[in-house]
C-alpha positions in Angstrom: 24.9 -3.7 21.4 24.6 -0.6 24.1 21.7 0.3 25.3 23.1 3.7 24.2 23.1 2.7 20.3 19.7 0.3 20.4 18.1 3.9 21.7 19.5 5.7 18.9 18.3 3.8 16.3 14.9 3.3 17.7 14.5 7.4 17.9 15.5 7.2 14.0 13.4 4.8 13.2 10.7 6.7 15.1 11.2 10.3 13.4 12.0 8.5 9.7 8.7 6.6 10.0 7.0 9.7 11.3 8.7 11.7 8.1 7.2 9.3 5.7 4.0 9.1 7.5 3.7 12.5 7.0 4.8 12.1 3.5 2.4 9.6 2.3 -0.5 11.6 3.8 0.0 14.7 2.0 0.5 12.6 -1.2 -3.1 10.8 -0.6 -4.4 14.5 -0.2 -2.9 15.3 -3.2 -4.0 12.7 -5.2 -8.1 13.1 -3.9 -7.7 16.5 -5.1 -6.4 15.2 -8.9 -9.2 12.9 -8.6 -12.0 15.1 -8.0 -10.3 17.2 -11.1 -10.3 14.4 -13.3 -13.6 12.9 -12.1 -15.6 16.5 -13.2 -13.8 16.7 -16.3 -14.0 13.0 -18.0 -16.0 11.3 -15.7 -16.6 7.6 -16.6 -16.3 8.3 -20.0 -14.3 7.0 -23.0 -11.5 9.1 -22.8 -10.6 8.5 -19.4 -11.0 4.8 -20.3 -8.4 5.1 -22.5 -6.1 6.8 -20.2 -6.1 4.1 -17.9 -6.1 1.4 -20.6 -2.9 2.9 -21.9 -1.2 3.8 -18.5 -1.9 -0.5 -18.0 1.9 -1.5 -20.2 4.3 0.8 -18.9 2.8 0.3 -15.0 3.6 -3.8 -15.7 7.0 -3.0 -17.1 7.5 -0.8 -14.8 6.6 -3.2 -12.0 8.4 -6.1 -13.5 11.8 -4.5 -14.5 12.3 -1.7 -12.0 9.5 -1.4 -9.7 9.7 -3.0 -5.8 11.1 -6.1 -7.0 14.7 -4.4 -7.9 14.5 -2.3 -4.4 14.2 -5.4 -2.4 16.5 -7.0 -3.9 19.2 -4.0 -4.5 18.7 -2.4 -1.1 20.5 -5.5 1.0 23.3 -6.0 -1.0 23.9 -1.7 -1.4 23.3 -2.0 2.2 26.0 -4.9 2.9 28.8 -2.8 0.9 28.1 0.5 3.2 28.4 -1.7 6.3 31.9 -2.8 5.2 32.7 0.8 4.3 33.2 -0.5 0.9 32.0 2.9 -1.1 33.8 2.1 -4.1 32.2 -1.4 -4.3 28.7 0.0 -3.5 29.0 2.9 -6.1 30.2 0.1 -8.8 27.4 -2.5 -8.5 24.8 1.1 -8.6 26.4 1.8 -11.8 26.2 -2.0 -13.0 22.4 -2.2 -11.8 21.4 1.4 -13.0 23.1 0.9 -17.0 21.2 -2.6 -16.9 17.9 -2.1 -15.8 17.6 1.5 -17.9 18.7 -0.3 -21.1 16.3 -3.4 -20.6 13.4 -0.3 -19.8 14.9 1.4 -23.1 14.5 -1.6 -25.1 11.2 -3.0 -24.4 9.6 0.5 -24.0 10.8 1.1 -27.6 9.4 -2.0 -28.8 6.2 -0.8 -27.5 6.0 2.3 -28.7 6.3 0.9 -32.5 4.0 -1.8 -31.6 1.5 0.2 -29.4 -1.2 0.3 -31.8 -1.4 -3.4 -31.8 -1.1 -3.9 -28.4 -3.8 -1.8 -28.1 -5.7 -3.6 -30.5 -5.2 -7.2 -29.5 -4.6 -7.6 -25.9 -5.2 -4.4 -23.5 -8.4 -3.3 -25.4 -9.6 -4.8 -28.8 -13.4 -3.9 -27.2 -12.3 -0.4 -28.3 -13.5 1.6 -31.1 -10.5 2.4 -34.0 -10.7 6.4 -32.8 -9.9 5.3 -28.9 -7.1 2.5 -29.6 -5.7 5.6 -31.4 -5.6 7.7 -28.8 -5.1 5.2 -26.1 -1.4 4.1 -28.4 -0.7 8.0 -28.4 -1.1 8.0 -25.0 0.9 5.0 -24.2 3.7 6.5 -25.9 3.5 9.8 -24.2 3.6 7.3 -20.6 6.3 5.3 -21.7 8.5 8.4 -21.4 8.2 8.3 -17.4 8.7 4.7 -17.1 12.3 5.2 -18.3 12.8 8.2 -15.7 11.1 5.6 -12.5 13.7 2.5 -14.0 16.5 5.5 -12.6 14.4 7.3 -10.1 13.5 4.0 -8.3 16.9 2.9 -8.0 18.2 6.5 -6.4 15.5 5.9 -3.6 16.6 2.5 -2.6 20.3 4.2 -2.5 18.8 7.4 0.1 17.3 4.7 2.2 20.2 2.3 2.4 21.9 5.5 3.5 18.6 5.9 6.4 18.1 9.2 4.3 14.2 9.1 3.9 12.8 12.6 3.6 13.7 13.3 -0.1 12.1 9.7 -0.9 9.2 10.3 1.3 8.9 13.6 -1.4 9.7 12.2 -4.2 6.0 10.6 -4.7 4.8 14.1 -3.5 6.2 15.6 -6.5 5.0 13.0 -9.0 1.1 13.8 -7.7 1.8 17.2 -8.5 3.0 16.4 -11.5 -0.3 15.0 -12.8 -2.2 17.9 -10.6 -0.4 20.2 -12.9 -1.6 18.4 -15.7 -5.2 18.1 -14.8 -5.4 21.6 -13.7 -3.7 23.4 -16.7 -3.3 21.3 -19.0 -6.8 19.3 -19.7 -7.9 22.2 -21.7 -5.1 22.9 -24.4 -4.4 18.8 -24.9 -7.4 17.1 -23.8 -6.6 13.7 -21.8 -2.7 13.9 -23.0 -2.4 17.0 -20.2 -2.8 14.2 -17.4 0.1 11.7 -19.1 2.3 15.3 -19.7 1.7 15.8 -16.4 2.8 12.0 -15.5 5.6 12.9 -17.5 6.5 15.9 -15.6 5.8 14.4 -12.3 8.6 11.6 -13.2 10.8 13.5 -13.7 10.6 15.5 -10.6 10.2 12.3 -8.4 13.9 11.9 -9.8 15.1 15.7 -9.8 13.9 16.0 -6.3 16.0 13.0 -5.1 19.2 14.4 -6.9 20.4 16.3 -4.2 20.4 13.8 -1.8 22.9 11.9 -4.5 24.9 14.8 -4.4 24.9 14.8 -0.5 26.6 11.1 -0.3 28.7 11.6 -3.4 27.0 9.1 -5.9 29.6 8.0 -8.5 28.3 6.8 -11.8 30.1 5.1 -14.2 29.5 4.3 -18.5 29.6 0.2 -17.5 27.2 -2.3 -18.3 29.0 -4.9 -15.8 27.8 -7.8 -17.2 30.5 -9.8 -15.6 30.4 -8.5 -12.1 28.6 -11.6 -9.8 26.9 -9.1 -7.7 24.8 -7.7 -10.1 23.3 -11.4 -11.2 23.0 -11.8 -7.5 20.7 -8.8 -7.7 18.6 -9.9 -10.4 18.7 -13.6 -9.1 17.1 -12.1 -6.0 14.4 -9.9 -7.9 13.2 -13.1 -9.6 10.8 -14.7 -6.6 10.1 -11.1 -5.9 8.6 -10.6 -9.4 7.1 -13.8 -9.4 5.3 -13.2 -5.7 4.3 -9.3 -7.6 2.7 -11.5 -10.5 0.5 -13.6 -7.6 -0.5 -10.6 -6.0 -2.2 -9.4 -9.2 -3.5 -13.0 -10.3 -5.1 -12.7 -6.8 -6.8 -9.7 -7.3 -8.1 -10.9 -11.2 -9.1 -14.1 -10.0 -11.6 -12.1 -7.6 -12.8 -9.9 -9.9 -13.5 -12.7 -11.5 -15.6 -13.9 -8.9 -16.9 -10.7 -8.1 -18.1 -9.9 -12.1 -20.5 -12.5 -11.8 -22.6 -11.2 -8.5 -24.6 -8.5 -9.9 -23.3 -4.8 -11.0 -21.5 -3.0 -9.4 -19.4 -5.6 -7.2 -16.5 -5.0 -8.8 -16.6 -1.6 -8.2 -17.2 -2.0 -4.6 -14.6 -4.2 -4.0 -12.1 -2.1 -5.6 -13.2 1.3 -3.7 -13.6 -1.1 -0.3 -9.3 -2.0 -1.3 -8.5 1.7 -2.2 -10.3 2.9 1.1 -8.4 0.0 3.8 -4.7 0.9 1.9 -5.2 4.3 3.2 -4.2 3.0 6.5 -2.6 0.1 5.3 -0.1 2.5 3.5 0.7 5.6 5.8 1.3 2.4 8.7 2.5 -1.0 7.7 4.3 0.8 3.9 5.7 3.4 6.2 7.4 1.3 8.6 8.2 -1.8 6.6 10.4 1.3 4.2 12.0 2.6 7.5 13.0 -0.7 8.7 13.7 -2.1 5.5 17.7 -0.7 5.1 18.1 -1.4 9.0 17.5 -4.9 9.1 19.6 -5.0 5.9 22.3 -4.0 7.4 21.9 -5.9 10.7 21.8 -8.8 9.0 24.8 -8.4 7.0 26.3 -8.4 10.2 24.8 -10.8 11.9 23.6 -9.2 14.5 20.8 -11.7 15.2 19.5 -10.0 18.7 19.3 -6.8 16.7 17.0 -8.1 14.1 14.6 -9.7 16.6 14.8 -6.3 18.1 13.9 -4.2 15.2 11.1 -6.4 13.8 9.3 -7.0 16.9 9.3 -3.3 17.7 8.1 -2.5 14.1 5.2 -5.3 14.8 4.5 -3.9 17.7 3.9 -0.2 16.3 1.9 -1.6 13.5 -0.4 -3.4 16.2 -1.0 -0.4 18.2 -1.6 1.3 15.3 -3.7 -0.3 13.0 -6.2 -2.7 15.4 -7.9 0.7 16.5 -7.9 1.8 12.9 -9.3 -1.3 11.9 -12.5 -0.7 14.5 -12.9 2.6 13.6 -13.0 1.6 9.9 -15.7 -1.4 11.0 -17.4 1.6 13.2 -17.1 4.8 11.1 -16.5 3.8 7.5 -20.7 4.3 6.6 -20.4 7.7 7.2 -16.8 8.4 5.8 -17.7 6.7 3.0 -20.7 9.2 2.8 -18.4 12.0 2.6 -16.2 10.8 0.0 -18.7 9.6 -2.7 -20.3 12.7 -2.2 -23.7 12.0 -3.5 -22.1 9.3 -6.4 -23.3 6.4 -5.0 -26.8 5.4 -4.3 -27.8 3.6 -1.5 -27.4 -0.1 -2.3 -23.5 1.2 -3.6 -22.6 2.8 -0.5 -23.8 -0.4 1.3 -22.0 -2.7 -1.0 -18.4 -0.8 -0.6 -19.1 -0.8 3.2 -19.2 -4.4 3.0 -15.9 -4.8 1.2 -14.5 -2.0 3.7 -15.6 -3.8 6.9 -13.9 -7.2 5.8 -11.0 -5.7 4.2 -11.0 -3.7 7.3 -10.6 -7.2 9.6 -7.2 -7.8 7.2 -5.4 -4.4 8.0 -3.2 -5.5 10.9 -1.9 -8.5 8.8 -1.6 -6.8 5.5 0.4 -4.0 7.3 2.4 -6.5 9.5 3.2 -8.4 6.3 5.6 -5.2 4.9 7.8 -5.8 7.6 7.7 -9.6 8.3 8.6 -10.1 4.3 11.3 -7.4 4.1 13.0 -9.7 7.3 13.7 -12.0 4.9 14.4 -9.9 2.0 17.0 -8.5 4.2 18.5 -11.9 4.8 18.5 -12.0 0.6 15.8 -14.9 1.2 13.1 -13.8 -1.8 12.0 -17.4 -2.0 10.3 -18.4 1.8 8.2 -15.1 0.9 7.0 -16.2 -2.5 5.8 -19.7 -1.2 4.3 -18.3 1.7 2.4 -15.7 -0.8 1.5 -19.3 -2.9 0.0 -20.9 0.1 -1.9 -17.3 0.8 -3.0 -16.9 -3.1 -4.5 -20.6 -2.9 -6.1 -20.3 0.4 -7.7 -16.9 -0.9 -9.0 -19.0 -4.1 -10.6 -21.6 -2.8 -12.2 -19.4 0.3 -13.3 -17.1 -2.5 -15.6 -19.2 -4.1 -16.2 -21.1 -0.9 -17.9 -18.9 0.7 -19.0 -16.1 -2.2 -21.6 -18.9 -3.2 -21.5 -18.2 -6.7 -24.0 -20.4 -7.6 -26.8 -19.1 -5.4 -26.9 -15.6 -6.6 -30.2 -16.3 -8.6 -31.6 -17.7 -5.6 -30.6 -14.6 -3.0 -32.1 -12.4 -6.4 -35.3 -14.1 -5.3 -35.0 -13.4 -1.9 -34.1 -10.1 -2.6 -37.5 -9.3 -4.6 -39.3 -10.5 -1.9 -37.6 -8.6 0.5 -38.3 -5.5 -1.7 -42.0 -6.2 -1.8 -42.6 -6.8 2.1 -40.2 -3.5 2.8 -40.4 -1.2 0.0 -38.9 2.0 2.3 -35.3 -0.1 2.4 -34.4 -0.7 -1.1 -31.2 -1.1 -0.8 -32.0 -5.1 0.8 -31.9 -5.9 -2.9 -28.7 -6.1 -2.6 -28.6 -8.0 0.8 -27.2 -11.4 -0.6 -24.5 -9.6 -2.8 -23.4 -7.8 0.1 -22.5 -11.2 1.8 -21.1 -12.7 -1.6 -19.2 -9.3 -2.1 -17.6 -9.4 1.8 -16.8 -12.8 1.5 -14.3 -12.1 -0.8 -12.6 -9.2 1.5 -12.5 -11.9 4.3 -10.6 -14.5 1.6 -7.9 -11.9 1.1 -8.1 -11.3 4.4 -7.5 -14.9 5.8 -4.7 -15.9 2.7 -2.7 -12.6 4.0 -3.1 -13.9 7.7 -1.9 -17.7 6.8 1.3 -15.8 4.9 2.4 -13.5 8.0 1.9 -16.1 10.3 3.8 -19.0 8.6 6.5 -16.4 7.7 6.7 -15.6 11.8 6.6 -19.3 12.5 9.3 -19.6 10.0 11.3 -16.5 11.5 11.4 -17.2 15.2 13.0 -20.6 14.3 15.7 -19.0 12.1 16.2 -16.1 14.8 15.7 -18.3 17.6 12.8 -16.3 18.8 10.6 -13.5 17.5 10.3 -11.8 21.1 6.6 -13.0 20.5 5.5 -12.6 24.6 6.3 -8.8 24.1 4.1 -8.9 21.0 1.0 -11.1 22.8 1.4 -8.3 25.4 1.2 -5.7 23.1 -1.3 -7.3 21.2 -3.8 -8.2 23.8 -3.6 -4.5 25.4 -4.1 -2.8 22.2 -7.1 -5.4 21.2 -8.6 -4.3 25.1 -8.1 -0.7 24.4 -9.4 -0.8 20.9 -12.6 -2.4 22.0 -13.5 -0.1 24.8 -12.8 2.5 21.9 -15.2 0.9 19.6 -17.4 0.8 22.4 -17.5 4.4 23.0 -18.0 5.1 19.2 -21.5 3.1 19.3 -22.8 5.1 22.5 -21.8 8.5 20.8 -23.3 7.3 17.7 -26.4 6.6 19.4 -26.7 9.3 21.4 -26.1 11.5 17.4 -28.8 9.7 15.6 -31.3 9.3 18.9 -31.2 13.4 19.1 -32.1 13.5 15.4 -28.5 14.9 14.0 -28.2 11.8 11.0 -28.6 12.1 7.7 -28.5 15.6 7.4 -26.4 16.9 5.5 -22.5 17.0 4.8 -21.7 19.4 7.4 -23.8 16.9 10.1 -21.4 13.8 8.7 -18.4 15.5 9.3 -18.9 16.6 12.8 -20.2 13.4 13.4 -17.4 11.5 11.9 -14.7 14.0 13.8 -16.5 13.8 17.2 -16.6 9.7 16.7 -12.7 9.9 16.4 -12.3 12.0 19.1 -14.2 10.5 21.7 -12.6 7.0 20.2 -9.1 8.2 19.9 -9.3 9.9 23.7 -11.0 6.7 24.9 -8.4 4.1 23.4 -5.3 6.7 25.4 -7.0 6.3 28.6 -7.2 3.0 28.1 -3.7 2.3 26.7 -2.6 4.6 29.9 -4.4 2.4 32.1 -3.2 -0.6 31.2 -0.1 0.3 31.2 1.0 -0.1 27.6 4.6 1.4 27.1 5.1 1.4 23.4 3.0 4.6 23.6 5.0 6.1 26.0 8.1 5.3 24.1 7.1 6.4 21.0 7.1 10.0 22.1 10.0 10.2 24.5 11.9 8.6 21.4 10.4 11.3 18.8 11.1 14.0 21.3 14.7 12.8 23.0 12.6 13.8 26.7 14.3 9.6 27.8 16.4 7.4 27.0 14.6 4.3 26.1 16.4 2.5 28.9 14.2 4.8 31.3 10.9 4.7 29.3 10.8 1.2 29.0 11.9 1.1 32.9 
């Protein structure tokens, strides 16, 4: 391959992460802003209760008909007939794959909707009173409506992508937040809680409508066929099978630790869920970013196996994330206290706000695997190899299960309770040391995720540089050891400035206080880590702008 054509797909996989960067961010702003809404208007009440209890059956069949199980498995095969220039086949097996999985989403959603009211009743929530599993069947109903838009909507952005068209997908989930914005702005007050699933309903179907004209634009064909017979669509399906089952052990995972986590005092549960929601912001605008972008490449490089250009595309897409997200993983371990002071905003008291900083600042320690596993998992989903990563996420799942209650130390709780009270009563002024031995039990179980996702990317690399004979893994050391070196002087910076900020008396006063503080942090971080990275010389930097803004070829930045 020229050095010509390896440049110009490194700039587009540059600008199209970029795009969906972009994309994803605006989408998280978005969807604060329909929390807040929802947050004044229902609270932690009932009727939000039942939204989310009825919003639970058509997310699963969503998930396990056409969620990211049928993209990972669609996109290689879509991708293999475009490399042969094969329209007419890729345009058939769309057709074959579309008609199927909508009619399998038509039928079970139907079933649901007549049989809502007992589904309601004996498996999501027989706790509820007769009133809310009413209302929380209406509301499935009303829900059920956009899971049979997404079974079409999610197959139309695997085609863009597989085309390397990713701006109208990046949107796509930009319009479906507005969607429910729309409904928690206008229409909470003439339907009650049904305004956010109308809004759901309307935000579907603009995460399709919005993709349409990027159909348009590469002339998707459709056609009235089922295709039963055609070997390419079981192939499809055959592939989605370990992906499902690997979808089903993510979520055992997570239920096995709330398990755990239910039974070390209130509020854990809670605080390991915000401590999640707060590290996939990163995790998602970095390692979900890239591992989309580079998804359809390495699809297609490996339908024509082009071996050197695989090794080439995932190492550079590890290497991004590790630039990326080890200083963001400091920063979280440095600055999440106070950024999780602004974004409570008063909620929490101050044994929560300790607890979910626990959960952060382990969670925080897994972001450069849990990011680095979207791209090292779609390398073999490109190779139509769904199995390697579903016993790879079995050894994870098992090694987070046993750390879990390894180290959470269940059965101590009552005696760290009694340590707590006697902490209380020698230092009455710090409360929140109550809470001291949960926090350890509650970050425990953020570092068990953390080491399970670790023992799956590296036993998938492992597995992948003796399949690609090589993984160029001295250019990712490199690029690893630099960005750990510039990362810590970063950190190191962070705890002088917030020194300096709380020894002049500016902490803990106020919002306005917090945010400068927070901003100033970043700054002074984010200028120390470029001086750093400059200094020692660390290219990928470098060649991420001249790529984004054509100033070299990557022949001379890399020179």
């Amino acid at each position: 391959m020229s050095n010509q054509t390896t440049e110009n797909r490194n700039r587009q996989i540059a600008r199209s992460t970029l795009v969906v960067m972009a994309a994803f961010a605006i989408a998280k702003v978005i969807s604060l802003a329909q929390t807040i809404i929802i947050a004044r208007v229902f609270g932690v009440g009932r009727e939000w209760d039942t939204f989310v209890t009825a919003n639970s059956l058509p997310e699963l069949i969503f998930t396990l008909i056409s969620g990211g199980a049928l993209a990972h498995a669609f996109i290689p095969i879509f991708s293999g007939y475009l490399a042969r220039d094969d329209k007419d086949g890729a345009w058939k097996l769309t057709s074959h794959v579309i008609n199927t999985v909508f009619a399998t989403t038509a039928v079970v959603s139907i079933i649901v909707f007549f049989t809502a009211p007992w589904w309601v009743a004996n498996v999501v929530a027989p706790g509820f009173d007769a009133a809310a599993q009413q209302q929380t069947a209406d509301l499935m109903r009303i829900l059920l409506i956009s899971t049979l838009i997404f079974s079409v909507s999610g197959i139309s952005m695997g085609i863009l992508q597989s085309h390397n068209h990713f701006l109208l997908p990046a949107i796509a989930p930009i319009m479906f937040d507005l969607g429910i914005l729309f409904g928690a702005g206008f229409l909470i007050k003439p339907f009650g809680v049904r305004g956010i699933a109308y809004g759901a309903v309307l935000g579907a179907a603009l995460h399709f409508a919005v993709q349409v004209p990027g159909l348009i634009h590469f002339r998707a064909r459709w056609t009235a066929e089922m295709g039963w017979k055609d070997p390419m669509l079981w192939k499809v399906l055959r592939l989605m099978l370990p992906r499902v089952a690997g979808l089903g052990l993510f979520s055992l995972n997570f239920l096995l630790m709330n398990n755990i986590a239910s039974r070390l005092g209130e509020g854990s549960v809670s605080a390991l869920s915000w401590g999640w929601r707060l590290m996939q912001i990163p995790e998602t605008l970095i390692g979900t970013a890239m591992g989309t972008v580079i998804f359809p490449t390495l699809a297609a490089l490996s339908d024509r196996g082009d071996e050197s250009g695989k090794r080439a595309a995932m190492s550079g897409a590890l290497r991004f994330i590790l630039i990326a997200t080890i200083p963001s993983a400091v920063g979280l371990i440095l600055i999440g206290q106070p950024v999780i002071t602004l974004l409570e905003g008063g909620a929490f008291d101050a044994s929560a706000s300790v607890l979910v900083y626990s959960t952060l600042r382990f969670f925080a320690l897994g972001l450069v695997v849990h990011s680095a596993l979207e791209v090292v998992a779609r390398s073999f989903y490109a190779d139509k190899d769904t199995l390697t990563p579903l016993w790879a996420a079995a050894g994870g799942a098992i090694i987070n299960f046993v750390l879990a209650y390894a180290l959470s130390n269940v059965a101590s709780v009552e005696h760290n309770n009694y340590l707590h009270r006697m902490l209380i009563a020698q230092f009455p002024n710090f409360a929140y040391m109550g809470t001291i031995g949960t926090i350890g039990n509650i970050g425990t179980l953020a570092l068990a995720n953390s080491a399970g996702v670790a023992f799956e990317v590296l036993s998938l690399l492992w597995i992948l540089r003796r399949r690609w004979h090589g993984a160029n893994e001295s250019l990712l050391a490199q690029t690893f050891l630099k960005a750990t070196a510039a990362s810590l002087v970063m950190g190191l910076i962070i705890v002088i400035v917030s020194t300096i900020w709380h020894g002049i008396g500016l902490g803990n006063r106020g919002t306005i206080f917090t945010v400068i503080e927070v901003a100033v942090m970043v700054a002074a971080g984010g200028l120390a880590f470029l001086i750093t990275a400059y200094l020692l010389k660390m290219h990928e930097l470098q060649m991420l702008v001249n790529m984004v803004l054509r100033r070299k070829t990557l022949t001379e930045a890399v020179a």
